[in-house]
C-alpha positions as CSV (number, residue, x, y, z in Angstrom):
1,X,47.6,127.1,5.8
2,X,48.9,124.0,6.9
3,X,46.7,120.7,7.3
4,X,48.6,119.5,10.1
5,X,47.3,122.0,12.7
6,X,48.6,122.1,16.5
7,X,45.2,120.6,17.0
8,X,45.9,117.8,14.8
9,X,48.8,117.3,16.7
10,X,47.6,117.0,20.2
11,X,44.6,114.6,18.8
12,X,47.4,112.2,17.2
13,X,49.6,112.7,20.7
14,X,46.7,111.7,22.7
15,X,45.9,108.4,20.5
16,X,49.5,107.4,20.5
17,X,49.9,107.6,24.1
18,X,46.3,105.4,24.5
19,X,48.0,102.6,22.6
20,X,51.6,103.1,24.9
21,X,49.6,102.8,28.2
22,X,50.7,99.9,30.0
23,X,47.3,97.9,29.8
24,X,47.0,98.9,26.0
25,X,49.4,97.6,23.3
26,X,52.4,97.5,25.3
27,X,54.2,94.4,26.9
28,X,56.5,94.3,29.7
29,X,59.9,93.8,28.4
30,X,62.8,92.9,30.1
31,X,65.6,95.2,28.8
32,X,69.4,94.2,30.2
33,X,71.9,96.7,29.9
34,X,75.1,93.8,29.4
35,X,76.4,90.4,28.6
36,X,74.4,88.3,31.1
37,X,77.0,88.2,34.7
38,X,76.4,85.3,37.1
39,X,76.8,85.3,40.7
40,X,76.8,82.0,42.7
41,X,73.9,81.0,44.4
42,X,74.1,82.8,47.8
43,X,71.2,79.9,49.3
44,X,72.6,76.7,48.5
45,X,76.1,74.8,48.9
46,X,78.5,74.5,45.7
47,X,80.5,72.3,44.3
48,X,84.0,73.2,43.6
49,X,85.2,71.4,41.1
50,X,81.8,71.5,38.6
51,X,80.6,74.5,39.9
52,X,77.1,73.3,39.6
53,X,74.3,73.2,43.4
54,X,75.0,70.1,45.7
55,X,70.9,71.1,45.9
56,X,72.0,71.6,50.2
57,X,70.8,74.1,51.7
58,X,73.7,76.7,52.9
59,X,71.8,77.5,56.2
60,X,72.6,81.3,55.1
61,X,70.0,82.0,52.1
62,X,66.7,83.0,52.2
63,X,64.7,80.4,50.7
64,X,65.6,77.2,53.2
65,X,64.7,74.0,51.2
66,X,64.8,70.6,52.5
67,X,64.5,68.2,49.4
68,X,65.1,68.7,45.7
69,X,66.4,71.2,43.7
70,X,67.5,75.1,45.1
71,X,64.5,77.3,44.3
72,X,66.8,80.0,44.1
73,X,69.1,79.4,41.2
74,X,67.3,75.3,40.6
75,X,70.6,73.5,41.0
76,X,72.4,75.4,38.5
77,X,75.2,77.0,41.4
78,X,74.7,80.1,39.8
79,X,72.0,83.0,39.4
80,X,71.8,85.9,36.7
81,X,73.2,88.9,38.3
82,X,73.1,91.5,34.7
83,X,71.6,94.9,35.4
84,X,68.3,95.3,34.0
85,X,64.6,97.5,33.5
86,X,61.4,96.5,32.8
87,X,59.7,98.9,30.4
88,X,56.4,98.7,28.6
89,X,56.9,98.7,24.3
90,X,54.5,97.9,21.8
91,X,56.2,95.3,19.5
92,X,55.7,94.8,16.2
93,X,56.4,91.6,14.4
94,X,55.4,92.1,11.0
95,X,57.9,93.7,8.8
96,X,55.1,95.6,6.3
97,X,54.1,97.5,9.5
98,X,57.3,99.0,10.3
99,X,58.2,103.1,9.9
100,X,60.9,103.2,8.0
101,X,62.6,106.1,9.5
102,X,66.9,105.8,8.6
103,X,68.9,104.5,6.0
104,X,69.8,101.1,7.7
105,X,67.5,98.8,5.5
106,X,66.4,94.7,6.4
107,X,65.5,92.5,3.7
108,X,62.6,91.0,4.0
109,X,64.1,87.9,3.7
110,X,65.4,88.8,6.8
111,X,62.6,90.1,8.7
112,X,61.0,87.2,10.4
113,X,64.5,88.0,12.7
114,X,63.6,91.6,13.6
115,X,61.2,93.3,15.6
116,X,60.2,97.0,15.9
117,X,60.0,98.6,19.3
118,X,57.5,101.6,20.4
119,X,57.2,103.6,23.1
120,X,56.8,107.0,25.4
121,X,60.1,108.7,24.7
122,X,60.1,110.7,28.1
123,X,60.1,107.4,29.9
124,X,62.1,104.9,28.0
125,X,64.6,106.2,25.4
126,X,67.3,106.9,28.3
127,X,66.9,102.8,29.2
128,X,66.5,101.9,25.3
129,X,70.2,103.9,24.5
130,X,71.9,101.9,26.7
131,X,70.2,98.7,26.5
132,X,71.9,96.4,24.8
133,X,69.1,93.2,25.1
134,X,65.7,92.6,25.4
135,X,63.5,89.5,26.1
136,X,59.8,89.7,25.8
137,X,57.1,89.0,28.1
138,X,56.6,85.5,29.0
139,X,53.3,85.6,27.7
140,X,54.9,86.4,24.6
141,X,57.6,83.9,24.5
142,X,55.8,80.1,24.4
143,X,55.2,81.6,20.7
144,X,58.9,83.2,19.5
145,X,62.0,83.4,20.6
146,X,61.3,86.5,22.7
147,X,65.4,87.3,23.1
148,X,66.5,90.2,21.1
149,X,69.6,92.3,21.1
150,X,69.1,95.6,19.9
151,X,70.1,96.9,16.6
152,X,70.7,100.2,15.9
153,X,70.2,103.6,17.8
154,X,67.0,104.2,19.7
155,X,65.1,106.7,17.4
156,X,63.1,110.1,18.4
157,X,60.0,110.5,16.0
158,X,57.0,111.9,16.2
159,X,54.4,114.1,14.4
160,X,56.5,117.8,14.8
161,X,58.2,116.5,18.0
162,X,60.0,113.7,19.4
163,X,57.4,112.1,22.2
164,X,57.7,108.2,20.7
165,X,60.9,106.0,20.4
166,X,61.4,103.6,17.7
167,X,63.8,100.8,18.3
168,X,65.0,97.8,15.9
169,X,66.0,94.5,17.6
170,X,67.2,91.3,16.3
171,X,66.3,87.8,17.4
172,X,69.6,86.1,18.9
């Protein structure tokens, strides 16, 4: 007779899946699926020759602005058009927490530049296999450096089935 009955099973599923719920454990993550692409700034009037806003209004965008900077790309001449998810993952920081679950081993001298990644597997690990970067929430980010490429494949785990994720990242 086995310990690990189907019962078992559900009751871990159901815990797990309290802790993934978006208003549980889980922080919005931005995850980009590229090298970050820039577009120019379709609201203001560039410069040619450095590329950077002349902070005029182009009478075309969608954010008209009289003085200052362009709220739309804030006088850079150029906004972030990569392809990119949001998707809810609990993050964990501290390397004695992670599951070890391949061969690819981190030192811990290491660590403090990796981060381990959980989540629903149904409704992330499609967006996690081709991610190739992540930056944390905002709340997260006044206290790390929340940008992380990801390192490794996306892993299926769970207890008899594959409902979770696991995902390595590394700070860049």
């Amino acid at each position: 007779m086995s310990i690990i009955t189907p019962e078992f099973k559900q009751l871990f599923n159901n815990r797990i899946d309290i802790l993934l719920a978006n208003n549980a454990l889980t922080v919005p993550c931005t995850i980009k699926y590229v090298d970050t692409q820039w577009t120019e700034c379709p609201n203001c009037i560039v410069n040619n020759l450095t590329g950077k806003s002349t902070n005029k209004y182009n009478n075309i965008g969608t954010i008209p602005f009289m003085h200052g900077v362009c709220p739309m790309c804030g006088g850079d001449g150029k906004i972030e058009d990569t392809p990119q998810d949001i998707v809810y993952l609990a993050l964990i920081f501290d390397s004695k927490d992670w599951i070890k679950w391949n061969k690819q081993s981190i030192s811990p001298h290491d660590a403090k530049m990796f981060v381990q990644s959980i989540s629903n597997f149904a409704e992330t690990y499609v967006k996690l296999k081709r991610a190739k970067y992540l930056d944390m929430d905002n709340n997260i980010t006044p206290y790390t450096n929340g940008k992380y490429e990801r390192f490794g494949e996306p892993e299926p785990v769970g207890l008899g089935d594959s409902n979770y994720t696991f995902v390595m990242w590394r700070r860049i």
